[in-house]
Backbone as JSON, one array per atom type, in Angstrom:
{
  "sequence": "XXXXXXXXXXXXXXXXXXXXXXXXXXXXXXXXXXXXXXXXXXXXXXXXXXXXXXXXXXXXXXXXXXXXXXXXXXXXXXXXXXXXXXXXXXXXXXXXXXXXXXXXXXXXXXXXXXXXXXXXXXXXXXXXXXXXXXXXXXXXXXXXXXXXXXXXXXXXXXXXXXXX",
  "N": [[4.41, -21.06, -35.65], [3.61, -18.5, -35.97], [1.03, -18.06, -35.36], [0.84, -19.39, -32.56], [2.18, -17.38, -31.56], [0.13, -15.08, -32.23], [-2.41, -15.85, -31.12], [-1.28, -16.08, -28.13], [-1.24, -13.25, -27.99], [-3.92, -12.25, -28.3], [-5.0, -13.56, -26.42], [-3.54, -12.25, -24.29], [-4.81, -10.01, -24.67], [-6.99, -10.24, -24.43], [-7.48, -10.87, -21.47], [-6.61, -8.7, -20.24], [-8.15, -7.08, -20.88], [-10.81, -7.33, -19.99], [-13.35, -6.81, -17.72], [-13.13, -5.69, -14.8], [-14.42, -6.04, -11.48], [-14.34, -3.99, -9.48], [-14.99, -2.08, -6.11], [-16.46, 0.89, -5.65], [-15.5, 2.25, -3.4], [-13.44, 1.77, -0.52], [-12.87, 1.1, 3.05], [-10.75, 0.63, 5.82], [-8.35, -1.86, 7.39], [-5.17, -1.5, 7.28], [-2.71, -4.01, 8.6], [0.15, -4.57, 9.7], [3.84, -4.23, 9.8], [4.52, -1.38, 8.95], [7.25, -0.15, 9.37], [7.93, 0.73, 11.89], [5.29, 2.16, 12.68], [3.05, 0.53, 12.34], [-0.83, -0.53, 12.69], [-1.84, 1.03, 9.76], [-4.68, 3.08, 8.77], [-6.61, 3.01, 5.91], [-7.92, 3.47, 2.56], [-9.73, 3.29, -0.2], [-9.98, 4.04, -3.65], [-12.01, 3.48, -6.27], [-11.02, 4.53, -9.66], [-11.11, 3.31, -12.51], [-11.84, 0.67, -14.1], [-9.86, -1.2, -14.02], [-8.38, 0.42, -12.51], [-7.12, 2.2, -9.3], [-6.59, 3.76, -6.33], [-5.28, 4.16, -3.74], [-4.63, 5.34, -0.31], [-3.53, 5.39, 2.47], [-2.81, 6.09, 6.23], [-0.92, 6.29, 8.96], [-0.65, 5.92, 12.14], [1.16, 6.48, 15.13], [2.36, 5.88, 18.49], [4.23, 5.77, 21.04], [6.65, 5.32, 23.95], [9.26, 6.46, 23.29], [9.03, 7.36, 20.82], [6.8, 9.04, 18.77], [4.31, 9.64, 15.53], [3.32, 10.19, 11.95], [2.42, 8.81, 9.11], [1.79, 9.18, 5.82], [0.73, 7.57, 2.82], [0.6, 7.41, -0.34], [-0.55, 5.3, -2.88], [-0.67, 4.25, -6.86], [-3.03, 1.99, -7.92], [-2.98, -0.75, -10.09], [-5.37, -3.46, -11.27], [-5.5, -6.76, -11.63], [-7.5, -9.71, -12.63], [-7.83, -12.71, -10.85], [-9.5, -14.89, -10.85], [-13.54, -15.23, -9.98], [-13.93, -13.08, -8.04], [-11.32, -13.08, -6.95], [-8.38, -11.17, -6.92], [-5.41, -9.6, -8.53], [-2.73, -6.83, -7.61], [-1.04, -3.91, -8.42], [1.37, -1.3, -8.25], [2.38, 1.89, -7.42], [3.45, 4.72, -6.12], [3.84, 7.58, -4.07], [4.67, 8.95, -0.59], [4.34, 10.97, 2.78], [5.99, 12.33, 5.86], [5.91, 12.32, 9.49], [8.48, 12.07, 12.21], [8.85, 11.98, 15.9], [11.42, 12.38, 18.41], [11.85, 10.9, 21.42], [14.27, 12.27, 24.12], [14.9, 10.13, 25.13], [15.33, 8.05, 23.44], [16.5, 4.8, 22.4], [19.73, 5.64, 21.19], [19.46, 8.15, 19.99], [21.41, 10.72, 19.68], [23.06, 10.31, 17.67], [21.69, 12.14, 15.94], [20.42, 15.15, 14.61], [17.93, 16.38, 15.09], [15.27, 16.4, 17.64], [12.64, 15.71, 15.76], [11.52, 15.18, 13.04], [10.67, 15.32, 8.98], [9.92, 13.52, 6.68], [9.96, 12.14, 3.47], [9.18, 9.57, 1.44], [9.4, 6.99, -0.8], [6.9, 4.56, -2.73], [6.38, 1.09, -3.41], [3.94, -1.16, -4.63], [2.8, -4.79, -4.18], [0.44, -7.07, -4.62], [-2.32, -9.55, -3.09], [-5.69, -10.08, -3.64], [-8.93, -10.64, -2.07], [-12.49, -10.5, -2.9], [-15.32, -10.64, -1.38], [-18.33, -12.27, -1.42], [-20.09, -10.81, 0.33], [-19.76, -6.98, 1.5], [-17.05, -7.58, 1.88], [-13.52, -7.33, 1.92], [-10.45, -9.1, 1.65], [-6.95, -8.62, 2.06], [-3.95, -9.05, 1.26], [-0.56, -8.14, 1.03], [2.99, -7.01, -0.09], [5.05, -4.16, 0.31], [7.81, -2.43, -0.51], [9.56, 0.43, 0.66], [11.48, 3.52, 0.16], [13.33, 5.78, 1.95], [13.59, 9.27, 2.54], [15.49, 10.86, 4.74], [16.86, 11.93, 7.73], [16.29, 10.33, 10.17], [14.69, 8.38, 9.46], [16.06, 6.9, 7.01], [16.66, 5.47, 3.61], [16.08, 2.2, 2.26], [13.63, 0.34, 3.43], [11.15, -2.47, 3.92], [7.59, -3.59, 3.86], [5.05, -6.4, 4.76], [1.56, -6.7, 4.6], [-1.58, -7.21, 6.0], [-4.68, -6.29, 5.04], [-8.32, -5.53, 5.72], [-11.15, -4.79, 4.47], [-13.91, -2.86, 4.39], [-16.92, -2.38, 2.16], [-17.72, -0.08, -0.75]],
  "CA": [[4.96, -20.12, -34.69], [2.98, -17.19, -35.89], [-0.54, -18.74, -34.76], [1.29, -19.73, -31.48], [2.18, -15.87, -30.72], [-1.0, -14.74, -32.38], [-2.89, -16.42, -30.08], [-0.68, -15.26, -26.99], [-1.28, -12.71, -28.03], [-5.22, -12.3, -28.33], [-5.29, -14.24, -25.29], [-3.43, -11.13, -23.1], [-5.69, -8.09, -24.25], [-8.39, -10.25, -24.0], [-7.41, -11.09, -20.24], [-6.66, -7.28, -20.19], [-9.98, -6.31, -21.33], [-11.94, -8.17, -18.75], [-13.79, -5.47, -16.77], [-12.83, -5.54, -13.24], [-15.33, -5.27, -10.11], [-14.04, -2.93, -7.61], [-15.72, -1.34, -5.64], [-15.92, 2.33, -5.99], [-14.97, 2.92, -2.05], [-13.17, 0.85, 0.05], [-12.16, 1.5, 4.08], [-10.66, -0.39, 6.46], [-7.22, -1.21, 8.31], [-4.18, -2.88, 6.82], [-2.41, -4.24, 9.6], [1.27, -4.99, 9.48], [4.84, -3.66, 10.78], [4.81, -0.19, 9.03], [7.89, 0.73, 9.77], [7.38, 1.57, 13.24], [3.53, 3.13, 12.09], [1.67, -0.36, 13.1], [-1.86, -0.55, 11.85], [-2.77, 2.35, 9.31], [-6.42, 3.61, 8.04], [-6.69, 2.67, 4.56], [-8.91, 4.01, 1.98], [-9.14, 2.86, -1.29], [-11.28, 5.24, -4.15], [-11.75, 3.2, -7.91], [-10.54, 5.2, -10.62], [-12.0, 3.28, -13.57], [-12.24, -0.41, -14.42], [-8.95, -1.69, -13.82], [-7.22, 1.23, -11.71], [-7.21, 2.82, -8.02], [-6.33, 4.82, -5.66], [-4.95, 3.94, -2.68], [-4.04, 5.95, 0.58], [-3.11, 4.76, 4.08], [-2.37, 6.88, 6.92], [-0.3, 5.38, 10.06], [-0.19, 6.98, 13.82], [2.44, 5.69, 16.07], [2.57, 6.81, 19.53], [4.87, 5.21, 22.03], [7.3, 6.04, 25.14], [10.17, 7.72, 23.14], [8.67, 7.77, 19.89], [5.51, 9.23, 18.09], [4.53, 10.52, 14.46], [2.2, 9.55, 11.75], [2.7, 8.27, 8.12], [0.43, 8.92, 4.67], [1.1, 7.16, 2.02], [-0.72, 7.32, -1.25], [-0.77, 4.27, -4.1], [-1.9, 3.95, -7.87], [-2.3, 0.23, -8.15], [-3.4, -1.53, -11.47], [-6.04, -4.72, -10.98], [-5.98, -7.78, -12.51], [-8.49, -10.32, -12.17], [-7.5, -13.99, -11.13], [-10.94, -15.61, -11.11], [-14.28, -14.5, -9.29], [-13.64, -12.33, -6.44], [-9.73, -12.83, -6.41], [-7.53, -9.94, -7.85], [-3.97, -9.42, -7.96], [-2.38, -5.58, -7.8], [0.39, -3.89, -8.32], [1.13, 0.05, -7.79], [3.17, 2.95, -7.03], [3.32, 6.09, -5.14], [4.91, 8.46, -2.64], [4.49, 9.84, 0.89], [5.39, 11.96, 3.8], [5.59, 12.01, 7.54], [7.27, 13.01, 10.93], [8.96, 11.16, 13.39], [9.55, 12.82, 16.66], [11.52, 11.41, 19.11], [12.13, 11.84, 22.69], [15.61, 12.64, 24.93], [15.38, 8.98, 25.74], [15.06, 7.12, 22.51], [17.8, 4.46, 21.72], [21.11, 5.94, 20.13], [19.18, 9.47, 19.74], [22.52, 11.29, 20.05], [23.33, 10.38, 16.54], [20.38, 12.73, 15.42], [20.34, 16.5, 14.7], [17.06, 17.12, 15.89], [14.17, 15.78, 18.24], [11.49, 15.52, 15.02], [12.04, 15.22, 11.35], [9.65, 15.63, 8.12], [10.39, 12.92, 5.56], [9.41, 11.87, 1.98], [9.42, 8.26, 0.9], [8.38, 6.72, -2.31], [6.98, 3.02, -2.47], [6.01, 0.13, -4.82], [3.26, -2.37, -3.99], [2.13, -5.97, -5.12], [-0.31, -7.92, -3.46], [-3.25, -10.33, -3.75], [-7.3, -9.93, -2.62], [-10.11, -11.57, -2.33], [-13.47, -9.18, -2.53], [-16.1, -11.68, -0.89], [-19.73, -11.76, -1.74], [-20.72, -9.31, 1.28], [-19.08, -6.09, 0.9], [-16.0, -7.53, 2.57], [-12.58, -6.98, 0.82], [-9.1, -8.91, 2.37], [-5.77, -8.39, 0.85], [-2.16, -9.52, 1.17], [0.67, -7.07, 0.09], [4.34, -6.51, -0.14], [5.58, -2.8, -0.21], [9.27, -1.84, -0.29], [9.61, 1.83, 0.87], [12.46, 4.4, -0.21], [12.65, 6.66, 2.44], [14.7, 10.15, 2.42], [15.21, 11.98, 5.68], [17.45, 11.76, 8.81], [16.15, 9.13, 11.25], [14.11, 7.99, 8.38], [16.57, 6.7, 5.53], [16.78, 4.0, 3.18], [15.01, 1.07, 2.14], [12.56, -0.39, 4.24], [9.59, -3.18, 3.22], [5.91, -3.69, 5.04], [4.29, -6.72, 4.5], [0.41, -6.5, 5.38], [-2.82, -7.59, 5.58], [-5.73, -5.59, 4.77], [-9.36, -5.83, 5.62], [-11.88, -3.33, 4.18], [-15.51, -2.42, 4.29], [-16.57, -1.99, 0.53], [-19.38, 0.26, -0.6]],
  "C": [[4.16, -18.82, -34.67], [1.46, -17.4, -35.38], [-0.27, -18.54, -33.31], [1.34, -17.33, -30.72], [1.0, -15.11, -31.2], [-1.81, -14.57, -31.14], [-2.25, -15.74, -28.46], [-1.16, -13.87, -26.82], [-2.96, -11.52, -28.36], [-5.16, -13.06, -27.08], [-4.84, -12.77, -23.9], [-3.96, -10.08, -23.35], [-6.96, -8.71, -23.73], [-8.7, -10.34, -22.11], [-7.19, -9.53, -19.38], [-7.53, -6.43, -20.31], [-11.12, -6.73, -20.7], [-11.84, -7.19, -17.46], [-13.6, -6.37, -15.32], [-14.21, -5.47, -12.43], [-15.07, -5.02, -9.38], [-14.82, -2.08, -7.39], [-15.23, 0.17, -5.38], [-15.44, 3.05, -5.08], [-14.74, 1.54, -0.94], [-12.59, 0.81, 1.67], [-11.97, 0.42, 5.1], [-9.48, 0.31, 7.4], [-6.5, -2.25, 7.57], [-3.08, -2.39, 7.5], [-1.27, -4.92, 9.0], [2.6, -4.14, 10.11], [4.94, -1.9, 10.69], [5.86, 0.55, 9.33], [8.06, 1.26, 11.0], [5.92, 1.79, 13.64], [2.53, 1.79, 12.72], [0.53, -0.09, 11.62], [-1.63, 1.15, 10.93], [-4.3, 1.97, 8.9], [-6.1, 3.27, 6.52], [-7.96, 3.18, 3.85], [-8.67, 3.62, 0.78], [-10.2, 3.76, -2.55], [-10.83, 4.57, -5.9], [-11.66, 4.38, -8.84], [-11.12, 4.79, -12.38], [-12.07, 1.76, -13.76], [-11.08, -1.26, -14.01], [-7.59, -0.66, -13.11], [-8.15, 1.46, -10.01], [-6.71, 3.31, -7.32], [-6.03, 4.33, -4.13], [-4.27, 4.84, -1.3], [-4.15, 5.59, 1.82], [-2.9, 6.15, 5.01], [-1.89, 5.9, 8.59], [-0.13, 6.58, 11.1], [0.2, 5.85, 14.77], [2.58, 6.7, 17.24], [3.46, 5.76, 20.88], [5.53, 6.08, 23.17], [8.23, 7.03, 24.66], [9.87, 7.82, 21.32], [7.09, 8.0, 19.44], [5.44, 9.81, 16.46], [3.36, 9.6, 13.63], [3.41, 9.64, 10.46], [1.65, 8.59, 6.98], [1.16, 8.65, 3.2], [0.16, 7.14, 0.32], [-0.31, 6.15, -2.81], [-1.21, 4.37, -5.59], [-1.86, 2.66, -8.02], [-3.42, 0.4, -9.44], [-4.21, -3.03, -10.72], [-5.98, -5.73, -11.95], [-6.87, -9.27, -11.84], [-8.11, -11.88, -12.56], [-8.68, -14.61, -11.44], [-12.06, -14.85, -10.38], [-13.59, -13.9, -8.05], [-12.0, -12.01, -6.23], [-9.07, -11.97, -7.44], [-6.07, -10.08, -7.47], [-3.6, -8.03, -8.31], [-0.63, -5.39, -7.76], [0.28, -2.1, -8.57], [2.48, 0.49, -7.63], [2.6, 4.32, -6.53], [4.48, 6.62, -4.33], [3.98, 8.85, -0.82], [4.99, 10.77, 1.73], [5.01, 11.69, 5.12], [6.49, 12.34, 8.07], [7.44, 11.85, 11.89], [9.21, 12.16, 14.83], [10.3, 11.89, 17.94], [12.13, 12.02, 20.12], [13.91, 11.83, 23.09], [16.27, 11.06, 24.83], [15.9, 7.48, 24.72], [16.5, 6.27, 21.87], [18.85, 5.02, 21.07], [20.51, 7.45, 19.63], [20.4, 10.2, 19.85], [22.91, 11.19, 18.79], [22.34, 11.21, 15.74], [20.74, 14.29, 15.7], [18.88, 16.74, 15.84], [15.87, 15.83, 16.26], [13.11, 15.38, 17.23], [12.53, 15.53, 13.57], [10.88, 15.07, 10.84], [10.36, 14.85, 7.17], [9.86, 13.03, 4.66], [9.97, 10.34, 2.13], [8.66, 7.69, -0.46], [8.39, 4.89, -1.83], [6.53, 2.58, -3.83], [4.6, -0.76, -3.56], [2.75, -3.51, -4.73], [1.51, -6.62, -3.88], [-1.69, -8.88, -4.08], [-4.59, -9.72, -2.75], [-8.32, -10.35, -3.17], [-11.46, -10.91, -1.87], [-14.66, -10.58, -2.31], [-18.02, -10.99, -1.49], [-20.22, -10.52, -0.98], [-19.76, -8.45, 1.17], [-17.74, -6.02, 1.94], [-14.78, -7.73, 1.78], [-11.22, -7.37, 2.1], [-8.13, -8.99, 1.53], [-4.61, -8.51, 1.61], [-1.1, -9.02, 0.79], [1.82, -7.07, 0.5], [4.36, -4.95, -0.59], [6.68, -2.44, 0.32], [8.69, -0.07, -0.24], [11.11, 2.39, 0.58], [12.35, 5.65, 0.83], [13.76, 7.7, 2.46], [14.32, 11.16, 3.84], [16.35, 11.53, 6.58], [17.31, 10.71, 9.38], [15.79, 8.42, 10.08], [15.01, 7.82, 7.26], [17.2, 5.26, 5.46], [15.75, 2.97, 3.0], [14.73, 0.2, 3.09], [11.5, -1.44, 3.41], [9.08, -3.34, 4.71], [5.44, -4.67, 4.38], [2.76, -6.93, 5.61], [-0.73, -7.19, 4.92], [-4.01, -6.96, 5.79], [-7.42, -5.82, 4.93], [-10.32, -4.05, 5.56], [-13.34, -3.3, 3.97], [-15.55, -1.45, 2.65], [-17.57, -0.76, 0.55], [-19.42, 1.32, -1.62]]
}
């Protein structure tokens, strides 16, 4: 039994200690519901061997609504085999909603705009390809605190990014 968890146990630093290859800058678009937000800009900025940095930004412009979204990530990497990674993260954000006279059920609303906060989680999978192309797969529940804006929300998305 003590070999058995030994072993387990030399087996997960060593899988823990297996340097990462991310790339030290990553931009793109990860495309999914957002909340309203649609595509955002994505940016991704390595941090050290097995961390990163993640920040999105979402602009939403429609008939009775507009506003933008920025979200910012730390995810953790782990490395399934060549090229494929799996992440996992946290962060917060902020953003405005504004919305017009006309906008569904607006009448339940103090005011035409609002300034939120939301905090999120994220897990996801990606696959960094020989050319400096980077796609990715994610779940992120959102927490969001504000007026129009409240309560838990999730985004799942898919990400494509120019590495470099």
């Amino acid at each position: 039994m003590k070999k058995t968890i030994t072993l387990l146990l030399i087996s997960f630093f060593a899988v823990n200690a297996y340097s990462q290859d991310i790339a030290d800058h990553a931009i793109g678009l990860r495309l999914g519901d957002g909340d309203g937000y649609g595509a955002e800009i994505t940016y991704q900025r390595a941090l050290g061997d097995i961390n990163r940095l993640e920040i999105d930004l979402g602009i939403e412009s429609g008939n009775n609504f507009n506003g933008y979204k920025v979200t910012g990530i730390y995810q953790w990497i782990w490395n399934i085999e060549d090229g494929f990674n799996w992440y996992a993260g946290a962060g917060a954000g902020f953003g405005t909603a504004n919305l017009d006279d006309d906008f569904n059920g607006r009448d339940r609303f103090d005011n035409d705009s609002e300034f939120f906060l939301h905090a999120a989680g994220q897990i996801g999978i990606e696959y960094n390809f020989d050319i400096p192309l980077q796609l990715s797969l994610d779940f992120r529940p959102e927490l969001y605190f504000g007026d129009f804006r409240d309560g838990l929300d999730t985004d799942i998305a898919l990400g494509v990014r120019y590495q470099f």
